[in-house]
mmJSON file of the N, C-alpha and C atoms, coordinates in Angstrom:
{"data_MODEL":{"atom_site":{
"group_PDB":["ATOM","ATOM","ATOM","ATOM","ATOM","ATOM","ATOM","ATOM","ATOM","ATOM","ATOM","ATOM","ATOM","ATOM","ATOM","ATOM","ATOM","ATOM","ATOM","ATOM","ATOM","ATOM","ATOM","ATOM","ATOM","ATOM","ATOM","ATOM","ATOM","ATOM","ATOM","ATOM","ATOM","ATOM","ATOM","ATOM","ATOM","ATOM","ATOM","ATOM","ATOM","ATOM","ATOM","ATOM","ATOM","ATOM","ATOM","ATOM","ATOM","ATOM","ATOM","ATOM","ATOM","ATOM","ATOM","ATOM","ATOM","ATOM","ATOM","ATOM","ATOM","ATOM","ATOM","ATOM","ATOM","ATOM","ATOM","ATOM","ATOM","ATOM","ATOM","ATOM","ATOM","ATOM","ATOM","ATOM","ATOM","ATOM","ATOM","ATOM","ATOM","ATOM","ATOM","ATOM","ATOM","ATOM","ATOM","ATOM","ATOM","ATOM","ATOM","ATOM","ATOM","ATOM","ATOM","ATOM","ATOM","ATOM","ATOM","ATOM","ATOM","ATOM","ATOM","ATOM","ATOM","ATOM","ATOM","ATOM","ATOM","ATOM","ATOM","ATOM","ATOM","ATOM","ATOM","ATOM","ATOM","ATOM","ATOM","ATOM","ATOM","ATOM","ATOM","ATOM","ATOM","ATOM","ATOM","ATOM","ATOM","ATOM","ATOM","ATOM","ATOM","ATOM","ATOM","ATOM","ATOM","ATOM","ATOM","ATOM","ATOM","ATOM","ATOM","ATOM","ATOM","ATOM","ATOM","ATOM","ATOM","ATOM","ATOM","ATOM","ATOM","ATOM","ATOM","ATOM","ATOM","ATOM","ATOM","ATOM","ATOM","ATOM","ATOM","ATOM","ATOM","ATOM","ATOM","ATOM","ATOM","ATOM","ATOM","ATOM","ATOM","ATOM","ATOM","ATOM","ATOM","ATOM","ATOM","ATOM","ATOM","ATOM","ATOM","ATOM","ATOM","ATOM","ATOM","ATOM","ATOM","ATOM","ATOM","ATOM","ATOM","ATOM","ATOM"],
"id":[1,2,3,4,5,6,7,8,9,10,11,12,13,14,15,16,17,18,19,20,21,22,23,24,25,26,27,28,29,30,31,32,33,34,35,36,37,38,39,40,41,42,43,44,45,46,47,48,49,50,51,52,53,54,55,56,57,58,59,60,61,62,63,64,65,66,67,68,69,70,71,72,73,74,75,76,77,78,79,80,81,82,83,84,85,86,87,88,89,90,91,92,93,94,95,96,97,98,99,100,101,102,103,104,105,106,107,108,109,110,111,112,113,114,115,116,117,118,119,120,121,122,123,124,125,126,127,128,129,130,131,132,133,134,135,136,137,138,139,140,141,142,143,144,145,146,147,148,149,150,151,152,153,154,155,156,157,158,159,160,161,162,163,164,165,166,167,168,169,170,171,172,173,174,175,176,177,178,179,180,181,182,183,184,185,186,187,188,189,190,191,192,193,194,195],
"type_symbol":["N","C","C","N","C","C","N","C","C","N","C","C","N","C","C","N","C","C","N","C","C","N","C","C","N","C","C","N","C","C","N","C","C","N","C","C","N","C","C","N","C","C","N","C","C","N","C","C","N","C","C","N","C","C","N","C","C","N","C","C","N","C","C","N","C","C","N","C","C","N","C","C","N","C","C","N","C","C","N","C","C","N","C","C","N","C","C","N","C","C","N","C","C","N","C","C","N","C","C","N","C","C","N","C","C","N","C","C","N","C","C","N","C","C","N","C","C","N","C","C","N","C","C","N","C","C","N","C","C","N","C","C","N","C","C","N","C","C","N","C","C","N","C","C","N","C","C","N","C","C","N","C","C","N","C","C","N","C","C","N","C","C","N","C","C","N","C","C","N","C","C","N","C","C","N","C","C","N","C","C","N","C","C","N","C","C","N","C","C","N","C","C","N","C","C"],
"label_atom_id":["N","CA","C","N","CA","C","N","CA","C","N","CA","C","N","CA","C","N","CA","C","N","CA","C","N","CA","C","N","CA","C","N","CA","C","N","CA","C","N","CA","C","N","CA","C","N","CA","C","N","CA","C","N","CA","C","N","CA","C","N","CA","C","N","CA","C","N","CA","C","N","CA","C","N","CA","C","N","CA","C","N","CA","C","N","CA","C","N","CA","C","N","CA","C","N","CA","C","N","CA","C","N","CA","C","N","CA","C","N","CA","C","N","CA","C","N","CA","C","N","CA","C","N","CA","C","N","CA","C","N","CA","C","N","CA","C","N","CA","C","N","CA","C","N","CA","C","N","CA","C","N","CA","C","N","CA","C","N","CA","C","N","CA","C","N","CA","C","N","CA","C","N","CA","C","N","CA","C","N","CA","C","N","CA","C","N","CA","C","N","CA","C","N","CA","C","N","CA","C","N","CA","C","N","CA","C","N","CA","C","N","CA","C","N","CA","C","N","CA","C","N","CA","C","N","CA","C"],
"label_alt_id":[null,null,null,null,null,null,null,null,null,null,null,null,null,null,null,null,null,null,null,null,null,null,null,null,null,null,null,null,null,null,null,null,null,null,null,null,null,null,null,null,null,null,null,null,null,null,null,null,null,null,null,null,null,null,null,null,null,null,null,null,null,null,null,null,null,null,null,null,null,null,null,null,null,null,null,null,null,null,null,null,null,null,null,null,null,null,null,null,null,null,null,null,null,null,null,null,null,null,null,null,null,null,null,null,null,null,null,null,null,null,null,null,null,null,null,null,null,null,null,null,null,null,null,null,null,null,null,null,null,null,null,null,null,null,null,null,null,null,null,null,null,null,null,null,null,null,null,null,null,null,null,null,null,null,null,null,null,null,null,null,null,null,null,null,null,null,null,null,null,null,null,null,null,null,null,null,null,null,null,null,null,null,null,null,null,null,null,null,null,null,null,null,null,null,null],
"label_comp_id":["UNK","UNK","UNK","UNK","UNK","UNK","UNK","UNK","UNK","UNK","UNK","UNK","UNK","UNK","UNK","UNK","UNK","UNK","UNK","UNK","UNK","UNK","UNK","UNK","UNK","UNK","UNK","UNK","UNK","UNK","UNK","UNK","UNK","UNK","UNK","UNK","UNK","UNK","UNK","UNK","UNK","UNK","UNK","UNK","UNK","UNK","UNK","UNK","UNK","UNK","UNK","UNK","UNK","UNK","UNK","UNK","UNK","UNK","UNK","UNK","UNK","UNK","UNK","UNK","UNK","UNK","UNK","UNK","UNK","UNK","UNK","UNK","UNK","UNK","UNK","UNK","UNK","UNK","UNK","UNK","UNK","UNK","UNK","UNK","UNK","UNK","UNK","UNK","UNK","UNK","UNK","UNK","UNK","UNK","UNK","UNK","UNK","UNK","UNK","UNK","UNK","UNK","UNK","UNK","UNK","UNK","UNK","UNK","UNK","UNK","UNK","UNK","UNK","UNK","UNK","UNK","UNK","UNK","UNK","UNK","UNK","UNK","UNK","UNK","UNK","UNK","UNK","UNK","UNK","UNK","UNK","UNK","UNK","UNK","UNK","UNK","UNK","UNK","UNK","UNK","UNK","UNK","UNK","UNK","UNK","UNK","UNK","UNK","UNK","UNK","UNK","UNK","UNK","UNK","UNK","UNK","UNK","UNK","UNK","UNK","UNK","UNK","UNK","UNK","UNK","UNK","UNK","UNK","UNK","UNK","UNK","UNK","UNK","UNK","UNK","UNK","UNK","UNK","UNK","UNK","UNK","UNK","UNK","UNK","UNK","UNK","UNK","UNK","UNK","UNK","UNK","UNK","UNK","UNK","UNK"],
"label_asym_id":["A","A","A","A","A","A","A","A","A","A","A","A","A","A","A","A","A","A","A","A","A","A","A","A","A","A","A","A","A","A","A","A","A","A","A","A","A","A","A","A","A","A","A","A","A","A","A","A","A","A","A","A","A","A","A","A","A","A","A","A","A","A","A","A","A","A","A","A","A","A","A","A","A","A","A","A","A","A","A","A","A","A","A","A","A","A","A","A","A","A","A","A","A","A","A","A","A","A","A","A","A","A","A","A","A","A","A","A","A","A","A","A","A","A","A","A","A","A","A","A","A","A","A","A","A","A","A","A","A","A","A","A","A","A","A","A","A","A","A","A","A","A","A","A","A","A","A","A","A","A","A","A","A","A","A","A","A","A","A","A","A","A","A","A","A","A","A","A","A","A","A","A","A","A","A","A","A","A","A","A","A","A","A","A","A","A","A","A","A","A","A","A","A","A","A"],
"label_entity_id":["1","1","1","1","1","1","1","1","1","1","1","1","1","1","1","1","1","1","1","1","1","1","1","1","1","1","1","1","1","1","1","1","1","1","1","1","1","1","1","1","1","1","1","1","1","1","1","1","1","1","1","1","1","1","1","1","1","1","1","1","1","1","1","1","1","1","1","1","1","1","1","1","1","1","1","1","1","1","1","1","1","1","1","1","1","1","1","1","1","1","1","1","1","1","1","1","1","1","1","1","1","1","1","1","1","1","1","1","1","1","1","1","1","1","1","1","1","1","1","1","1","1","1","1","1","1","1","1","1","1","1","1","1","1","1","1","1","1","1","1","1","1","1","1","1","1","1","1","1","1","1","1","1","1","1","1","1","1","1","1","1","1","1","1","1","1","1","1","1","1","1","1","1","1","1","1","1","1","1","1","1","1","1","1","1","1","1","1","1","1","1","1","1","1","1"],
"label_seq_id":[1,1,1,2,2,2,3,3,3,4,4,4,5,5,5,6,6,6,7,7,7,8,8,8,9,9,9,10,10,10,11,11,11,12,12,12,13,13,13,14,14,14,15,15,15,16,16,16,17,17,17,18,18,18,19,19,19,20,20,20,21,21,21,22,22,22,23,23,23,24,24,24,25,25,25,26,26,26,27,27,27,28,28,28,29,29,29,30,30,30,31,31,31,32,32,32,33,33,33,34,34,34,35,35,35,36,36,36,37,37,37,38,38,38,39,39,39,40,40,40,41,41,41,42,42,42,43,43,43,44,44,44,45,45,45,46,46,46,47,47,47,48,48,48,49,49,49,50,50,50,51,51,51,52,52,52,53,53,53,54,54,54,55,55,55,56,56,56,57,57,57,58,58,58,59,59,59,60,60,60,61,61,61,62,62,62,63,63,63,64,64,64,65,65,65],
"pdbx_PDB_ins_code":[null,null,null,null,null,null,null,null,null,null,null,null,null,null,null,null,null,null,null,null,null,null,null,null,null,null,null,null,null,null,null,null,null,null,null,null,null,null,null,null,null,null,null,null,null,null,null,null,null,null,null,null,null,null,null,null,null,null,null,null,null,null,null,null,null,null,null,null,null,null,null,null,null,null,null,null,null,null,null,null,null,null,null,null,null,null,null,null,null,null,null,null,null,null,null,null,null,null,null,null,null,null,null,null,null,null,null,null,null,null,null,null,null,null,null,null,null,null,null,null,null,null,null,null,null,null,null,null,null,null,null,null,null,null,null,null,null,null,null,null,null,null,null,null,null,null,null,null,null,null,null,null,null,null,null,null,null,null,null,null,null,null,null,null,null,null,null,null,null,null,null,null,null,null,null,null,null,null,null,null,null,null,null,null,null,null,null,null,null,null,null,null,null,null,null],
"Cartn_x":[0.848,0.0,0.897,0.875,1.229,0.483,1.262,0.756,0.92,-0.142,-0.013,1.061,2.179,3.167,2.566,2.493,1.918,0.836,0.399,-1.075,-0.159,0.249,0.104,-1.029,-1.058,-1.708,-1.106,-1.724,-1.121,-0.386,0.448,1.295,0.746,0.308,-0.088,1.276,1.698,3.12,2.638,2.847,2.453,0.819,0.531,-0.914,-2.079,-3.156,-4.061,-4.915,-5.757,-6.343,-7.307,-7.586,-8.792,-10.417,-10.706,-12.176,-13.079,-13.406,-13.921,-13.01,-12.049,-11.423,-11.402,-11.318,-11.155,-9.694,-9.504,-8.357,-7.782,-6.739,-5.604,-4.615,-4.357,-3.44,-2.219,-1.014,-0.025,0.032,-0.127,-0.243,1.186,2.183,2.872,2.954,3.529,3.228,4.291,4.048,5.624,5.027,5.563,5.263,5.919,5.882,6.362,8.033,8.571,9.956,10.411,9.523,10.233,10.003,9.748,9.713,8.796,9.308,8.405,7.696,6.321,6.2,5.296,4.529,3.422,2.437,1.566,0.415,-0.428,-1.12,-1.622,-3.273,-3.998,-5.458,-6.663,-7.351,-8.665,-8.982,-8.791,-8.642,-10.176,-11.357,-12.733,-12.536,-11.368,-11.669,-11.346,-10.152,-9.153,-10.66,-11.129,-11.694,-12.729,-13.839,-15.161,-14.387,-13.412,-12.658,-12.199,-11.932,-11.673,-10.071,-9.225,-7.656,-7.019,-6.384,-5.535,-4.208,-3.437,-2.213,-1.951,-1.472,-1.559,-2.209,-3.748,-4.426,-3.106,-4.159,-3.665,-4.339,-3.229,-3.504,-3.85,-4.694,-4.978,-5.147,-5.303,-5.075,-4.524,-4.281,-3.432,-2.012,-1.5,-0.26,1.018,0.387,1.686,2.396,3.508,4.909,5.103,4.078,4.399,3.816,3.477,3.153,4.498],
"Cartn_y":[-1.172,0.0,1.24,2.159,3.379,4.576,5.673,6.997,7.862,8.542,9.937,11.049,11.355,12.173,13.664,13.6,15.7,14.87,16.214,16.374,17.541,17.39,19.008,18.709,20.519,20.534,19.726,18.801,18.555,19.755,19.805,21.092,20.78,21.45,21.556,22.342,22.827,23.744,25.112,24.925,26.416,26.186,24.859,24.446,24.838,25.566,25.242,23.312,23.496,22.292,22.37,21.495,21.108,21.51,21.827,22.575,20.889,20.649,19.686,18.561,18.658,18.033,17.957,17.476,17.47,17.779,18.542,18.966,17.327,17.781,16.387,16.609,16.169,16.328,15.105,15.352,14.015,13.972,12.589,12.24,11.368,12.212,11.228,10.41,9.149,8.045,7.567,7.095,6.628,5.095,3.945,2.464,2.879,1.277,1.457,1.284,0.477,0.914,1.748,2.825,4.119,4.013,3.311,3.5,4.716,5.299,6.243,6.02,6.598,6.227,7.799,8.083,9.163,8.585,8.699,8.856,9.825,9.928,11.043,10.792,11.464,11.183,12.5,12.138,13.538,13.827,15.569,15.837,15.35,15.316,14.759,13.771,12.289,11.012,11.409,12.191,12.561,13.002,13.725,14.786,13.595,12.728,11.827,10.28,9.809,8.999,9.499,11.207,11.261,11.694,11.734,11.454,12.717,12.613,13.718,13.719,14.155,14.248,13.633,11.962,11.763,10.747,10.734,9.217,8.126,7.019,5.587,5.704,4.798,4.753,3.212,2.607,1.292,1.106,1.72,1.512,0.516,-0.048,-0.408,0.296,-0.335,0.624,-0.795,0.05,-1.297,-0.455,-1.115,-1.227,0.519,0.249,1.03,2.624,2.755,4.059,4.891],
"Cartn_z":[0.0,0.0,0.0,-0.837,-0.595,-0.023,0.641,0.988,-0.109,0.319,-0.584,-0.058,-1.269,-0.047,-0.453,-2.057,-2.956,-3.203,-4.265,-4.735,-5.704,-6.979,-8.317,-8.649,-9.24,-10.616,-11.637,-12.727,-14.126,-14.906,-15.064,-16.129,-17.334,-17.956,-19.101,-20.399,-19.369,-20.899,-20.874,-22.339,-22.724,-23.192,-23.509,-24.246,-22.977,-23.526,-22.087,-22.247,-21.57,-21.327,-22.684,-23.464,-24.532,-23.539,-24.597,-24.07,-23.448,-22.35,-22.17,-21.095,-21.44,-20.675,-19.362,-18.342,-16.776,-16.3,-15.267,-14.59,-14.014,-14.148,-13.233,-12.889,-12.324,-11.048,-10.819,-10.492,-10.273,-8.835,-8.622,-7.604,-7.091,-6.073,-5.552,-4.667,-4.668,-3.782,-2.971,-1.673,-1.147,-0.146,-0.441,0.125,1.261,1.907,3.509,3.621,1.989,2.343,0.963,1.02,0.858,-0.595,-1.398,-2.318,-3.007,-4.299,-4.602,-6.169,-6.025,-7.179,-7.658,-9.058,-8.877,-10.281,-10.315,-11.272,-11.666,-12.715,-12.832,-12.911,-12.588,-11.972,-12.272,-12.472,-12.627,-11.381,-11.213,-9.846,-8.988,-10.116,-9.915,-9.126,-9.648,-8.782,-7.312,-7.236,-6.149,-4.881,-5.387,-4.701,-4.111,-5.416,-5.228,-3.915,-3.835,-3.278,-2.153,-1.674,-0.532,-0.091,-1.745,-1.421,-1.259,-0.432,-0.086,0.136,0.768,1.426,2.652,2.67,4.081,3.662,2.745,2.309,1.891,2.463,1.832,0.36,-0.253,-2.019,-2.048,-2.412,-2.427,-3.644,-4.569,-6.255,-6.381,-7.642,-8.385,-9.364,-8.818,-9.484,-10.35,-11.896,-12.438,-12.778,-13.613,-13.64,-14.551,-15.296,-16.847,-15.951,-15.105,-14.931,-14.319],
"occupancy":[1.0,1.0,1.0,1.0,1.0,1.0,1.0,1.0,1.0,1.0,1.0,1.0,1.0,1.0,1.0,1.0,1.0,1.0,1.0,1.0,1.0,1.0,1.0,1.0,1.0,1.0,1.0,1.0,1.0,1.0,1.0,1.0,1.0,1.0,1.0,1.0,1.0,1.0,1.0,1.0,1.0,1.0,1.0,1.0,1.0,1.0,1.0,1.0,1.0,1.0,1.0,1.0,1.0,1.0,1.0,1.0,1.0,1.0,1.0,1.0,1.0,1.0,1.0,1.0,1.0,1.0,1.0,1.0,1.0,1.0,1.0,1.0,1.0,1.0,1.0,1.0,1.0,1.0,1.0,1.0,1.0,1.0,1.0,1.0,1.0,1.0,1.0,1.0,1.0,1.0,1.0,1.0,1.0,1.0,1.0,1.0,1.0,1.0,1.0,1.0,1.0,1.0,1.0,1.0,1.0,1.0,1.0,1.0,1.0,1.0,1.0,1.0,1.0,1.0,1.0,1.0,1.0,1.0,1.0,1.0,1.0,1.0,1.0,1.0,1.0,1.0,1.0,1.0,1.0,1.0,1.0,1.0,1.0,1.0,1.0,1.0,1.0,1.0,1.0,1.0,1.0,1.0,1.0,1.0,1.0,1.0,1.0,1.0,1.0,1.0,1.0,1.0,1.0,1.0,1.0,1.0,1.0,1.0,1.0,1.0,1.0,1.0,1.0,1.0,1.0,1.0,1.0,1.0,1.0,1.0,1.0,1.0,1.0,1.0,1.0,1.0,1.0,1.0,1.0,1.0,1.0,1.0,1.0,1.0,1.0,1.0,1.0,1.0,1.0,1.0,1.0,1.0,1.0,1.0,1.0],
"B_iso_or_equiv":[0.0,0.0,0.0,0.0,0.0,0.0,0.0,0.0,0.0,0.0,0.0,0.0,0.0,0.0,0.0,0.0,0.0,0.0,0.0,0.0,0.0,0.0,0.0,0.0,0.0,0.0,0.0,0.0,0.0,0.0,0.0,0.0,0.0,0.0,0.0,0.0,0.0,0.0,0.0,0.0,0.0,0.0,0.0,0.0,0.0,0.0,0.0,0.0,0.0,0.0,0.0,0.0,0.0,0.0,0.0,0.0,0.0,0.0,0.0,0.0,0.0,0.0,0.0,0.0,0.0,0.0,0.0,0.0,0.0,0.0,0.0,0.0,0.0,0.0,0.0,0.0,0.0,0.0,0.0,0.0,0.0,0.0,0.0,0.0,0.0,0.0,0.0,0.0,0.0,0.0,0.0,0.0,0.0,0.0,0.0,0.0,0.0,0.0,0.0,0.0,0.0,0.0,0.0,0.0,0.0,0.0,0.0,0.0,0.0,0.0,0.0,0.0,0.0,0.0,0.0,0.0,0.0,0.0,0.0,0.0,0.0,0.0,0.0,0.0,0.0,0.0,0.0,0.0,0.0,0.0,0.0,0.0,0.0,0.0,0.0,0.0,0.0,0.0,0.0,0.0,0.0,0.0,0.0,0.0,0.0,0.0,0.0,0.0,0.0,0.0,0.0,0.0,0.0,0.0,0.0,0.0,0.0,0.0,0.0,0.0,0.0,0.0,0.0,0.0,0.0,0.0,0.0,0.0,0.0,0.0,0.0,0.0,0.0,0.0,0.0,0.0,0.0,0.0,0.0,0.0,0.0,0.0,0.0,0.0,0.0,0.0,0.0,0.0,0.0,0.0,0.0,0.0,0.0,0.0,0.0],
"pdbx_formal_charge":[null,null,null,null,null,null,null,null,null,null,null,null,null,null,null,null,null,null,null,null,null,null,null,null,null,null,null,null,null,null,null,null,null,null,null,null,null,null,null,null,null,null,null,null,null,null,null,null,null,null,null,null,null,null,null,null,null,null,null,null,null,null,null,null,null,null,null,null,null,null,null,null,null,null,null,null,null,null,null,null,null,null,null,null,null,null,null,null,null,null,null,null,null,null,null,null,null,null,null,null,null,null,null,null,null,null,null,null,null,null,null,null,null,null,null,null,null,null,null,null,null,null,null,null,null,null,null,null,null,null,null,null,null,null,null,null,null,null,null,null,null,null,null,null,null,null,null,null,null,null,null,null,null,null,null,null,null,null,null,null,null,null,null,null,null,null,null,null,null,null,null,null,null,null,null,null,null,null,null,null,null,null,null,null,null,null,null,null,null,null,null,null,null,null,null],
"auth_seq_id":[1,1,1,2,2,2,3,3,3,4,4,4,5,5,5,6,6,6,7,7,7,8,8,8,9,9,9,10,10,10,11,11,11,12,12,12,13,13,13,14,14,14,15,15,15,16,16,16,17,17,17,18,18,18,19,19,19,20,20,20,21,21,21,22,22,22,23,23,23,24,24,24,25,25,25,26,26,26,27,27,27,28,28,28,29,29,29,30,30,30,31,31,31,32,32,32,33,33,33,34,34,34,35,35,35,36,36,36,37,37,37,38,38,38,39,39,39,40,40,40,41,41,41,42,42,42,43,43,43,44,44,44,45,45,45,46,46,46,47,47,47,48,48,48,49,49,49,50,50,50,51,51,51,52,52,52,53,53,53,54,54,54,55,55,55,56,56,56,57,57,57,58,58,58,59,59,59,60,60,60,61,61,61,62,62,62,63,63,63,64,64,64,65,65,65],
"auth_comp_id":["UNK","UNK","UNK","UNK","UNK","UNK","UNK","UNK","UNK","UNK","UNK","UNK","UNK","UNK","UNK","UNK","UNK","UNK","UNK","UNK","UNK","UNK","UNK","UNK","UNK","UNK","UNK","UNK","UNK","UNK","UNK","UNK","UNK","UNK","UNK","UNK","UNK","UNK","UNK","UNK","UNK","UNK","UNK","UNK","UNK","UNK","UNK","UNK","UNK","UNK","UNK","UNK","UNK","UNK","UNK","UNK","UNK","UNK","UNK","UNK","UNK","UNK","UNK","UNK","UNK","UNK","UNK","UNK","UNK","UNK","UNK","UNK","UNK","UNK","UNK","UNK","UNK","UNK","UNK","UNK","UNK","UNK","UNK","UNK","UNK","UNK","UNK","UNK","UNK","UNK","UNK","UNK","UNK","UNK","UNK","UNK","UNK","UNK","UNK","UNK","UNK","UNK","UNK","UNK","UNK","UNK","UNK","UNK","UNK","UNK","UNK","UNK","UNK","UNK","UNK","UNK","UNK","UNK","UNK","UNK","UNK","UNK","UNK","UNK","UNK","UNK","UNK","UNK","UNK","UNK","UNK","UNK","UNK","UNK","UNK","UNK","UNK","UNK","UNK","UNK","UNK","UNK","UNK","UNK","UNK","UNK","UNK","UNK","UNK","UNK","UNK","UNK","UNK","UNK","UNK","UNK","UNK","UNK","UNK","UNK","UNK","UNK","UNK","UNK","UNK","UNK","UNK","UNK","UNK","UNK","UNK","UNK","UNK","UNK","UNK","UNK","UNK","UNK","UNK","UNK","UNK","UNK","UNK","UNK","UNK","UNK","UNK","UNK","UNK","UNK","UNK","UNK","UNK","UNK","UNK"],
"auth_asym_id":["A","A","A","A","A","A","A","A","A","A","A","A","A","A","A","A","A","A","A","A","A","A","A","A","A","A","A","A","A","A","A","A","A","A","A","A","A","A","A","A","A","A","A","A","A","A","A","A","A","A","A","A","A","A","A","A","A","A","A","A","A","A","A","A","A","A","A","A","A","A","A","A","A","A","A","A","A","A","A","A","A","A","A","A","A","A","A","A","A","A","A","A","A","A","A","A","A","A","A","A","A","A","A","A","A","A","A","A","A","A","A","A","A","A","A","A","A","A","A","A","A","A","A","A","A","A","A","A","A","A","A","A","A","A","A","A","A","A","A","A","A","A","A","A","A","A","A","A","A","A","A","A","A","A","A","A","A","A","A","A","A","A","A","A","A","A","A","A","A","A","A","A","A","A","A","A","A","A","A","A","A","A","A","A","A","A","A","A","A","A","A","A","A","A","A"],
"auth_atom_id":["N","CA","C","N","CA","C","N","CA","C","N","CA","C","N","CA","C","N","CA","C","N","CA","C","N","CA","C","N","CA","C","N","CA","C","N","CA","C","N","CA","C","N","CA","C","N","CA","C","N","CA","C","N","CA","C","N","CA","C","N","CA","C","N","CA","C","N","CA","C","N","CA","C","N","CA","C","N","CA","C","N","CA","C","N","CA","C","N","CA","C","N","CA","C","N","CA","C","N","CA","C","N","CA","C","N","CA","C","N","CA","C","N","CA","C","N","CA","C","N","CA","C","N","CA","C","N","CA","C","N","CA","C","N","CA","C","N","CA","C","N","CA","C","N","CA","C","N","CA","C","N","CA","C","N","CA","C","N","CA","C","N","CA","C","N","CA","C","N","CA","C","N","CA","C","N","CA","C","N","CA","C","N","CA","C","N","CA","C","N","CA","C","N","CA","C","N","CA","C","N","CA","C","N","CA","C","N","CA","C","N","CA","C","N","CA","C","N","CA","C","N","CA","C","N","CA","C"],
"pdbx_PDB_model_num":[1,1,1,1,1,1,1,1,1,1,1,1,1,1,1,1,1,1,1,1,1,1,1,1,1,1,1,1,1,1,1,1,1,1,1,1,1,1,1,1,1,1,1,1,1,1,1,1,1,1,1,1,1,1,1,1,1,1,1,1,1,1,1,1,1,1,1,1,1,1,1,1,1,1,1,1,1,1,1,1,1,1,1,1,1,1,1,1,1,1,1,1,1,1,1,1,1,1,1,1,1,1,1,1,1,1,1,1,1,1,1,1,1,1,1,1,1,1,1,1,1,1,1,1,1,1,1,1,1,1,1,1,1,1,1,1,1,1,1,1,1,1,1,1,1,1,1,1,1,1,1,1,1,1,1,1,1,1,1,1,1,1,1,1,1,1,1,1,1,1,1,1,1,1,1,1,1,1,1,1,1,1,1,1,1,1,1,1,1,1,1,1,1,1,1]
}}}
């Protein structure tokens, strides 16, 4: 299981966001030995799930992210 260590905004660049699209956010992660990992997520799920800074991440997390 990992913790949530941040919460960004998604950087977008210089591009803004496509009309329609949902805001997201990278989410970084840290296991119990330390490992780190981050994903990127619609700040919608973040918010409807409860996750914050400090939440447990019980996701799934493979290799390729």
């Amino acid at each position: 299981m990992y913790t949530v260590t941040h919460i960004y905004e998604a950087d977008f660049g210089c591009e803004e966001r496509v009309d329609g699209a949902k805001a997201k956010c990278v989410v970084y992660l840290e296991d119990e030995n330390g490992r780190q990992r981050h994903v990127e997520v619609e700040d919608e799920w973040l918010t409807a799930n409860g996750i914050e800074e400090g939440s447990s991440w019980k996701e799934n997390i493979t290799d390729e992210v």
